[in-house]
SERO-145221 format. One record per residue: chain; y, z, x of N, C-alpha, C, O in turn; residue in one letter. Coordinates in steps of 0.2 Angstrom, whole numbers. Each point is the difference from the previous one (the first is absolute). Layout:
SERO-145221
<A <Y Z X> <Y Z X> <Y Z X> <Y Z X> A>
...
***
This chain:
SERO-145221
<A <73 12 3> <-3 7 1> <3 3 6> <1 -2 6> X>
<A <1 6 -7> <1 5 6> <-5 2 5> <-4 4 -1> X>
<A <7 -7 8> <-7 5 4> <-1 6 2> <-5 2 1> X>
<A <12 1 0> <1 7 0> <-4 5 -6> <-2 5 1> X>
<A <2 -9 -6> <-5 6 -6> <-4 0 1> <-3 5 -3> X>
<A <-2 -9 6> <-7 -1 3> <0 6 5> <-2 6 -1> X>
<A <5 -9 8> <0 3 4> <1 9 0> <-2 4 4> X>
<A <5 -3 -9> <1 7 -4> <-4 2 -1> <-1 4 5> X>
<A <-5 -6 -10> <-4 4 -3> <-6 -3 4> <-6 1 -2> X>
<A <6 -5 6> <-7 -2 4> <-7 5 0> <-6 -1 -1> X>
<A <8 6 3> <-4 7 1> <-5 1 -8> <-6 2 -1> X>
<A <12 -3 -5> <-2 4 -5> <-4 -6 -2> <-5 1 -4> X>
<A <7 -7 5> <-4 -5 -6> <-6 -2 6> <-3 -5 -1> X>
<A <2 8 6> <-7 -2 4> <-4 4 -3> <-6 -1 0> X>
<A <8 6 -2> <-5 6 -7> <-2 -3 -6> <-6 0 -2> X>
<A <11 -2 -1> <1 -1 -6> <-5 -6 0> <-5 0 -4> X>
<A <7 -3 7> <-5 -7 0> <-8 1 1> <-4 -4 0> X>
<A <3 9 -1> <-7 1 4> <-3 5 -9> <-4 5 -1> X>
<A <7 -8 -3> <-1 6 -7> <-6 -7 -4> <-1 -6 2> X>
<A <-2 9 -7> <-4 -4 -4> <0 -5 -3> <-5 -3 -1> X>
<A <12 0 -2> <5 -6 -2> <0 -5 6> <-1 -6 -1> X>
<A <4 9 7> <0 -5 5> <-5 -1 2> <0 -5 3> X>
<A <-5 8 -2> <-7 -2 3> <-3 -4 -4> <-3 -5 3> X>
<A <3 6 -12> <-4 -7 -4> <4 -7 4> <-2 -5 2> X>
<A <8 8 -2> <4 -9 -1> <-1 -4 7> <1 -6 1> X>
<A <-2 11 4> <-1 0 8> <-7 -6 -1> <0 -6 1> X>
<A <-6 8 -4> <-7 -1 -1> <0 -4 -3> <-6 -2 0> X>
<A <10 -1 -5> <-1 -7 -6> <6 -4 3> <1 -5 -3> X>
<A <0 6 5> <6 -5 7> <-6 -4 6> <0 -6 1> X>
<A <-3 11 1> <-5 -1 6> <-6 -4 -5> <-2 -6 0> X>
<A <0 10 -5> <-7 -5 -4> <3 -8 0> <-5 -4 0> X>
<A <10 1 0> <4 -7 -1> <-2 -3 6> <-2 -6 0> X>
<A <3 9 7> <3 -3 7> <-9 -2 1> <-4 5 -1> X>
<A <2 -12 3> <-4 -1 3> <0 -5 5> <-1 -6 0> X>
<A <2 11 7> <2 -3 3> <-8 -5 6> <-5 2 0> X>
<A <7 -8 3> <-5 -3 1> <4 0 9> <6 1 2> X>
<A <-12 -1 2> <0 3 7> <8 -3 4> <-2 -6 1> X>
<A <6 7 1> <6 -2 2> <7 -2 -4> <5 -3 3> X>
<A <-5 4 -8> <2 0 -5> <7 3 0> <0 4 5> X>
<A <6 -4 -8> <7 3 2> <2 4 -5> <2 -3 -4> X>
<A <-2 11 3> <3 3 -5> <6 1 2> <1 0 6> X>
<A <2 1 -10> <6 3 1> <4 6 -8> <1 -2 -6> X>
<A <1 7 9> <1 5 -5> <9 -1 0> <2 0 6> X>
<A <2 -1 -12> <7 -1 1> <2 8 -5> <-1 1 -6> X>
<A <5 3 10> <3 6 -1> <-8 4 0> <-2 2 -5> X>
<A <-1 0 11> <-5 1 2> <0 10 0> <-5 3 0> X>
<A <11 -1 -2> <1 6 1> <-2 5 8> <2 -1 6> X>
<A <-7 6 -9> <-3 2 5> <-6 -2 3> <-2 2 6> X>
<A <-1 -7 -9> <-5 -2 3> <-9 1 -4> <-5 -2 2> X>
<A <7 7 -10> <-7 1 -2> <-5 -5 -3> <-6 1 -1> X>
<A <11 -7 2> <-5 -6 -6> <-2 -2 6> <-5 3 1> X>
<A <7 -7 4> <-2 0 6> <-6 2 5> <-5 -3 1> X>
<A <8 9 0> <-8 5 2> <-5 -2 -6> <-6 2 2> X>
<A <6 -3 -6> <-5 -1 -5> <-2 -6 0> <-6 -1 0> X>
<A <9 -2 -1> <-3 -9 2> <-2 -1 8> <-4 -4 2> X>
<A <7 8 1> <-5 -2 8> <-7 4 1> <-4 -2 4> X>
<A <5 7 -9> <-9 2 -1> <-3 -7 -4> <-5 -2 3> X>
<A <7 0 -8> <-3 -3 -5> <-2 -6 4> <-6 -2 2> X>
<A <10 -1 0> <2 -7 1> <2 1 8> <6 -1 2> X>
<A <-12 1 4> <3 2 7> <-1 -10 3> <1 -2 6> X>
<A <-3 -2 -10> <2 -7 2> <6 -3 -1> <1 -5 2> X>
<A <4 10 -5> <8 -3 0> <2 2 4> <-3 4 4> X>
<A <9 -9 -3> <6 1 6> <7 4 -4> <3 -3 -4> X>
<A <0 9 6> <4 3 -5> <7 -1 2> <2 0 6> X>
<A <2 -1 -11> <9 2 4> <1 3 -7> <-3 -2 -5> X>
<A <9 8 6> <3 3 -3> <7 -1 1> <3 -2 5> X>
<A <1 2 -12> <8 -1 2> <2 4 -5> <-3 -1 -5> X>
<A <7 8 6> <5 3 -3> <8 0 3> <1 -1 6> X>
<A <3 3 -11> <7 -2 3> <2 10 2> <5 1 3> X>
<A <-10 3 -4> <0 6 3> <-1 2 6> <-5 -2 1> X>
<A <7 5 4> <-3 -1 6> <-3 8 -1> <-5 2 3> X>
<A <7 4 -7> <-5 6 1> <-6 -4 -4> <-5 -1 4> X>
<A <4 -1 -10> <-7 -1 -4> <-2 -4 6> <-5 2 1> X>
<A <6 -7 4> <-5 -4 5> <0 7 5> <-6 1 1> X>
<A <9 2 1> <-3 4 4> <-3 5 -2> <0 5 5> X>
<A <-4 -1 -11> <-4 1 -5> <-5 -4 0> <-5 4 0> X>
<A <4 -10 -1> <-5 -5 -1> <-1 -1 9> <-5 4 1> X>
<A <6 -5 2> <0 2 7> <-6 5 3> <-5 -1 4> X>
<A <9 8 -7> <-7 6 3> <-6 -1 -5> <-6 2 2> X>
<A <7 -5 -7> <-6 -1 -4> <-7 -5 4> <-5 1 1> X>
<A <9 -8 1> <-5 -3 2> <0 -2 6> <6 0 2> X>
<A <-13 -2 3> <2 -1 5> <2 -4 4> <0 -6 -2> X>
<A <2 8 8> <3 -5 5> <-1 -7 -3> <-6 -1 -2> X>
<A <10 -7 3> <-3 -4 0> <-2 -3 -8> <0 -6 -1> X>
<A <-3 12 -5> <-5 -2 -3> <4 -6 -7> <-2 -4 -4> X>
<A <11 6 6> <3 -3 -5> <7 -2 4> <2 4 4> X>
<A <1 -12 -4> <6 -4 2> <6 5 -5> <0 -2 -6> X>
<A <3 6 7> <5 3 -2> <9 -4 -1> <3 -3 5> X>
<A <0 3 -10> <6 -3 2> <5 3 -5> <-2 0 -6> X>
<A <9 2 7> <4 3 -4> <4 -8 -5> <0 -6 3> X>
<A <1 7 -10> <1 -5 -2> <1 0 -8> <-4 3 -3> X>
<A <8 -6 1> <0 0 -6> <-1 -5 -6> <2 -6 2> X>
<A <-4 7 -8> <-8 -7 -3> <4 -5 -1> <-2 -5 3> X>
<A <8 5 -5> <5 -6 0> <1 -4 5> <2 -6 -2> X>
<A <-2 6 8> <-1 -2 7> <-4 2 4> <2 4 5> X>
<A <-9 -5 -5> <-4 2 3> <-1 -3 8> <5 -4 0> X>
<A <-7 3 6> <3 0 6> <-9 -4 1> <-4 3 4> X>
<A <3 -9 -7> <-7 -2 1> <3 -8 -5> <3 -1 -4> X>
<A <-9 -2 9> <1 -9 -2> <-6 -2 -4> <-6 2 1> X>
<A <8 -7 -7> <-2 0 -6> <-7 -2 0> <-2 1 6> X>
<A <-3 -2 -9> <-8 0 -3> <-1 4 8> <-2 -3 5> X>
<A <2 9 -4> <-2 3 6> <-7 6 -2> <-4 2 4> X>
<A <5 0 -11> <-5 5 -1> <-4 -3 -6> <2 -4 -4> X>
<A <-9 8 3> <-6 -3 -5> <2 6 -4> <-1 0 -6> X>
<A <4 4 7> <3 8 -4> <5 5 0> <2 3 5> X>
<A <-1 -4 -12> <7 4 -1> <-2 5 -2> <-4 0 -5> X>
<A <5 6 7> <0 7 -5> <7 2 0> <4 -1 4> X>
<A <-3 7 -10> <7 3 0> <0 4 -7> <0 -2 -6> X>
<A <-1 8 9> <-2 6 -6> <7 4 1> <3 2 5> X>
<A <0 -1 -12> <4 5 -3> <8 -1 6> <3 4 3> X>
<A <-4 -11 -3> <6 -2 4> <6 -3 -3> <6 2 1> X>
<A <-9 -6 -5> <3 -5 -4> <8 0 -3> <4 -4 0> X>
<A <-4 12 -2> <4 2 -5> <7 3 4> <5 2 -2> X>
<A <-7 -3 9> <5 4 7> <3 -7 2> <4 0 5> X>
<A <-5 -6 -9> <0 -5 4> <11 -2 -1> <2 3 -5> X>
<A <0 -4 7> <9 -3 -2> <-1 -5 -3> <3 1 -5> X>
<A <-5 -5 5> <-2 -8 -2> <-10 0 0> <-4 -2 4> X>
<A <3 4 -12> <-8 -1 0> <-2 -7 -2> <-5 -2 1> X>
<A <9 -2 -3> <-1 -7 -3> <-1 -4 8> <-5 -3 1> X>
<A <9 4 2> <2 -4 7> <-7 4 8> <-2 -3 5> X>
<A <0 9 -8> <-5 2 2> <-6 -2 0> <-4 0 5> X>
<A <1 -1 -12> <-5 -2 -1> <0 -7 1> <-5 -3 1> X>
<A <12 -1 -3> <-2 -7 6> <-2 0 7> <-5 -3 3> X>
<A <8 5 0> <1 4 7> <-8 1 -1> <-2 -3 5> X>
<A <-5 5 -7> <-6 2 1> <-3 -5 -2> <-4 -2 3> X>
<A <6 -1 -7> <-4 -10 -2> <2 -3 5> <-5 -3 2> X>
<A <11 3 4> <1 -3 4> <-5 0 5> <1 -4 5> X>
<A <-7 11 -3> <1 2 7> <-7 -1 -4> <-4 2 5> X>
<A <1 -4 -11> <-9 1 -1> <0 -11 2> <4 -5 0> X>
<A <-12 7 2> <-2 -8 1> <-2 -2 -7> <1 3 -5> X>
<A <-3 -8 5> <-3 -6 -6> <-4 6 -2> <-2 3 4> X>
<A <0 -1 -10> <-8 5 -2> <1 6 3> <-5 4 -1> X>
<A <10 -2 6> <2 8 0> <2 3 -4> <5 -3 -2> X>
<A <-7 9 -1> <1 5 -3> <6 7 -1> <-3 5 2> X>
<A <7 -3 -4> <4 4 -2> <-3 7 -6> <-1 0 -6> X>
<A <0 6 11> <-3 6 -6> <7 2 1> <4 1 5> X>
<A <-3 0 -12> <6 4 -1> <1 7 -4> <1 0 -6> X>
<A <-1 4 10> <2 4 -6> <5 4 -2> <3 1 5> X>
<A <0 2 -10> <5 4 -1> <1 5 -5> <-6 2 -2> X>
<A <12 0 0> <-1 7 -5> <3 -4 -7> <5 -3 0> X>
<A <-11 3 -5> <2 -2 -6> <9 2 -4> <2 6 2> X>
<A <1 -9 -5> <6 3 -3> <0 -5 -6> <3 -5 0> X>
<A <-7 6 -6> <-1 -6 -5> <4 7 -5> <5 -1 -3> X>
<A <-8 8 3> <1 3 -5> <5 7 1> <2 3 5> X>
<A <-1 -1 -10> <7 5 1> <-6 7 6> <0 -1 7> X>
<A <-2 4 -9> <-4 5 4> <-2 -3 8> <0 3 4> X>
<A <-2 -11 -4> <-1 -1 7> <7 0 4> <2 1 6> X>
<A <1 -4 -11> <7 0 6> <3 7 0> <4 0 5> X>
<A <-4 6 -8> <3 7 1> <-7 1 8> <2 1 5> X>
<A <-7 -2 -6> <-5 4 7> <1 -6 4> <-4 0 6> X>
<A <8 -6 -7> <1 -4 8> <7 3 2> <2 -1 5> X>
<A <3 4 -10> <6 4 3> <-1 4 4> <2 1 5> X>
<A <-6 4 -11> <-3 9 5> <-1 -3 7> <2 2 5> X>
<A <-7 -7 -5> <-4 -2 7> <4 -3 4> <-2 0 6> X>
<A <7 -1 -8> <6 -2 5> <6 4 1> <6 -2 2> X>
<A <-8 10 -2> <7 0 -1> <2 2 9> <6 3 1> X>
<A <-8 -4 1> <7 0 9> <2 -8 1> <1 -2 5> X>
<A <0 -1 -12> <1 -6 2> <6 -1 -5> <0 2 -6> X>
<A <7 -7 10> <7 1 -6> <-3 -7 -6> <-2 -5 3> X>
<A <1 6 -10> <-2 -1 -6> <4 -9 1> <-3 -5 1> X>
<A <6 5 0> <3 -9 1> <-4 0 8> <5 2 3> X>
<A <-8 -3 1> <-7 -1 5> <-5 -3 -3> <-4 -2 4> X>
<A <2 3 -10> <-7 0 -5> <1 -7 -3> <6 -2 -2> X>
<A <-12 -1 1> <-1 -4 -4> <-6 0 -5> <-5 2 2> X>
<A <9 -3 -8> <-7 1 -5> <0 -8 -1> <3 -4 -2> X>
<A <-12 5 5> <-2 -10 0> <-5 3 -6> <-5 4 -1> X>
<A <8 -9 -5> <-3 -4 -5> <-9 -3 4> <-3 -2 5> X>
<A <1 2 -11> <-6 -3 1> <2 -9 0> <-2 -5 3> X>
<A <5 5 -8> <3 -7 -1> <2 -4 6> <-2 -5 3> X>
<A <8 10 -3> <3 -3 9> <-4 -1 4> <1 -5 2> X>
<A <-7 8 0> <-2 -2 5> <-4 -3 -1> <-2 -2 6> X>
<A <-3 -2 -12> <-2 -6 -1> <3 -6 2> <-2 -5 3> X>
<A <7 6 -5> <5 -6 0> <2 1 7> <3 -5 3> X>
<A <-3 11 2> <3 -2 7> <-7 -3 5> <1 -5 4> X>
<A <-7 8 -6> <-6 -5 2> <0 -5 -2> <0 -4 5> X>
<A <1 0 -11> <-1 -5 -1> <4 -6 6> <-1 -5 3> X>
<A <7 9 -4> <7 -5 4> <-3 1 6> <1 -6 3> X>
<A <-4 11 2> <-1 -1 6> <-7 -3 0> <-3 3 4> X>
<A <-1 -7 -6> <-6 -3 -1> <-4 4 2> <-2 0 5> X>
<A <2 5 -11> <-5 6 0> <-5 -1 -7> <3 -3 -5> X>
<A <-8 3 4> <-4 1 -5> <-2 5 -3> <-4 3 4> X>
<A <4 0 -9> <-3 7 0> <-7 -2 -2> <-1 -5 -3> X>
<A <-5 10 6> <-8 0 -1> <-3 4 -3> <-5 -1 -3> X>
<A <9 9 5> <-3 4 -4> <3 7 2> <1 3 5> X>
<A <-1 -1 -11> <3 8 0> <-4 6 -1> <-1 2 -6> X>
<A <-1 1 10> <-5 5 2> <6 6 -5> <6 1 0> X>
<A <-12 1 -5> <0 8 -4> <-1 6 5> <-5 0 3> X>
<A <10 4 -1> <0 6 3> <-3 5 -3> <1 1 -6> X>
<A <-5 2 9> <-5 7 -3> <5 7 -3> <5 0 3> X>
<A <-6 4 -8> <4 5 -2> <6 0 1> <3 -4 -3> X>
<A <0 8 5> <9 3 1> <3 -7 3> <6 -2 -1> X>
<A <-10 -1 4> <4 -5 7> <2 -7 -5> <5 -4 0> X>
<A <-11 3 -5> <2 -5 -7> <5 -1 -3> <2 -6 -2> X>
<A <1 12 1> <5 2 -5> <7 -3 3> <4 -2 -4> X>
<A <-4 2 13> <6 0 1> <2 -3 5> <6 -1 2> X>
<A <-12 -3 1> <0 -5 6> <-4 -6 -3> <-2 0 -6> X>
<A <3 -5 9> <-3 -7 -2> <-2 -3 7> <1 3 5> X>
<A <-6 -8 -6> <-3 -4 6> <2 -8 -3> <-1 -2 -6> X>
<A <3 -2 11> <0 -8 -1> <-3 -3 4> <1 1 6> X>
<A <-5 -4 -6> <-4 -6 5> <3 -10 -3> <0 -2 -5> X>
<A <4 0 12> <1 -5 -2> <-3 -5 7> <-2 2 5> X>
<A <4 -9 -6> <-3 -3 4> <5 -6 3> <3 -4 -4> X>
<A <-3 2 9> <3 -3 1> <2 -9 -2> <-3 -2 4> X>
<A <5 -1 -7> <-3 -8 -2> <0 -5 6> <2 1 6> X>
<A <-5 -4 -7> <1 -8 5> <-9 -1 4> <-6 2 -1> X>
<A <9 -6 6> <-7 -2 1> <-2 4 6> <4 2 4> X>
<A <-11 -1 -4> <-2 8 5> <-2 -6 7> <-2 3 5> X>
***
């Protein structure tokens, strides 16, 4: 992924982000996370910071860190929340900059697909969840010809070989190899159904 296309349009997709589609997926991401009093989330390609700001209302008993490999989207997520309320870190999902069974939660919304290496990424998130920690994932479906022309439109400041169209399959089988379990796939309300997806998986071993 390029971080300079981010950093481009940082301005316009802190708008964008704030539309009807991203706010279902923003709130059935957050319905998943239940965090218990000290608890470690962490959001990997955290963007601006909107899932976030919304899980520290929900959820003000977690401990938050954000990692994007952008540095306008963190300083976007930055003015959004306050001083202090989130561990900030520039970084990329493939090498994340954090030692293993260190968090009880993974979030990572409409990131996936920006990833260079998404198979070695989502091991990269089995590595950093504990025994019984959790993984909400979400991204933009591409199973059918019409979903994949509106994840192109949706992409278009981004060069076409940058993009990854992740199969639902692929990523069954990249949870499974990183000892992920899938638990449950949350249905998206209206428009957001159509073209986003949610995964809930869980970590194996002993808690």
């Amino acid at each position: 992924m390029s971080t300079g296309s981010f950093d481009r349009v940082a301005p316009l997709y802190d708008r964008v982000s704030g539309l009807g589609p991203f706010r279902s997926l923003y709130e059935a991401v957050a319905a998943q996370v239940r965090c218990a009093p000290g608890e470690r989330l962490l959001d990997v390609g955290c963007g601006n910071g909107r899932l976030l700001a919304l899980l520290g209302r929900r959820q003000p008993a977690c401990r938050y860190w954000g990692v994007d490999p952008s540095p306008g989207m963190l300083e976007a997520a930055r003015r959004r929340l306050p001083d202090g309320a989130v561990e900030w870190r520039v970084g990329e999902a493939e090498s994340l900059p954090f030692e293993g069974a260190s968090f009880d939660w993974v979030v990572s919304t409409l990131s996936l697909h920006h990833w260079s290496r998404p198979e070695a990424g989502v091991a990269e998130l089995g590595r950093l969840l504990r025994p019984g920690g959790r993984l909400v994932l979400a991204d933009m479906a591409v199973e059918s010809g019409w979903q994949r022309l509106a994840f192109r439109i949706g992409h278009w400041f981004e060069p076409a070989d940058e993009l990854r169209w992740i199969a639902q399959a692929d990523l069954e089988r990249w949870l499974a190899a990183a000892g992920l379990e899938s638990v449950a796939s949350p249905v998206l309300p209206g428009l957001a159904g159509r073209f986003l997806f949610v995964r809930v998986a869980e970590r194996r071993g002993e808690t």
